[in-house]
N, C-alpha and C positions, 0 to 999 in steps of 0.2 A: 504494500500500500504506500511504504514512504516513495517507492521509485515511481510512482505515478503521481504522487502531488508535485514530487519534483519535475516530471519532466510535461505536467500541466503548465506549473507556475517559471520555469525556466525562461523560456523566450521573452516575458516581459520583463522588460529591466526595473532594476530595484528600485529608480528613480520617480518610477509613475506611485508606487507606493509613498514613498518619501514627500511628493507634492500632496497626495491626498492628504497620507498622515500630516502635514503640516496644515493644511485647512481645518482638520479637525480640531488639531489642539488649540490653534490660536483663536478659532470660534470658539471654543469652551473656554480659556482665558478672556475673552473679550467679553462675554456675559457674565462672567462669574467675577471679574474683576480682579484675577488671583495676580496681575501684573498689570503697568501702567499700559493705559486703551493704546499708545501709541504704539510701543513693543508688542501689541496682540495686533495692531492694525499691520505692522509691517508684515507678520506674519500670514495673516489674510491677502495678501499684497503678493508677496513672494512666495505663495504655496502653489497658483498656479501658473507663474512663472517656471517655476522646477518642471511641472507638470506638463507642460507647453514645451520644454526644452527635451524633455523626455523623450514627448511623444514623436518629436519630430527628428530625434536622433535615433528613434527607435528600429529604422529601415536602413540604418547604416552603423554597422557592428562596428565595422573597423577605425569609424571616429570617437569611439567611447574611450575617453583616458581611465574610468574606474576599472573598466573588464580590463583594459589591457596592463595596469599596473598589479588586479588581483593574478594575472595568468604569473605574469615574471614572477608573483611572491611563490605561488605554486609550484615553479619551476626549480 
């Protein structure tokens, strides 16, 4: 079962995660008030920027500096 969520969840990169999850928390800081509105607004702001940057990296492997610095550390 693990070798199949892996290789559902594989081809998307970790960064379209990364922009949601950042939406989410900075919307539950921005209501909850746990941090000043501006620090939850930037993050609001930049969560789907990431997510934007993501998706449109997402059809070209070989431009991703994360995948290509995780292969070297594997190697």
């Amino acid at each position: 079962m693990g070798r199949a969520v892996h290789d559902w969840t594989f081809p998307a990169p970790p960064e379209l995660l990364l922009g949601a999850n950042t939406v989410l928390v900075a919307s539950l800081q921005y209501r909850s008030r746990l941090v000043p509105r501006l620090i939850a607004a930037l993050g609001l702001a930049g969560g789907p920027l990431i997510f934007a940057a993501a998706s449109r990296a997402s059809g070209r492997r070989g431009d991703r500096q994360v995948g290509a610095a995780a292969s070297e550390c594997l190697q």
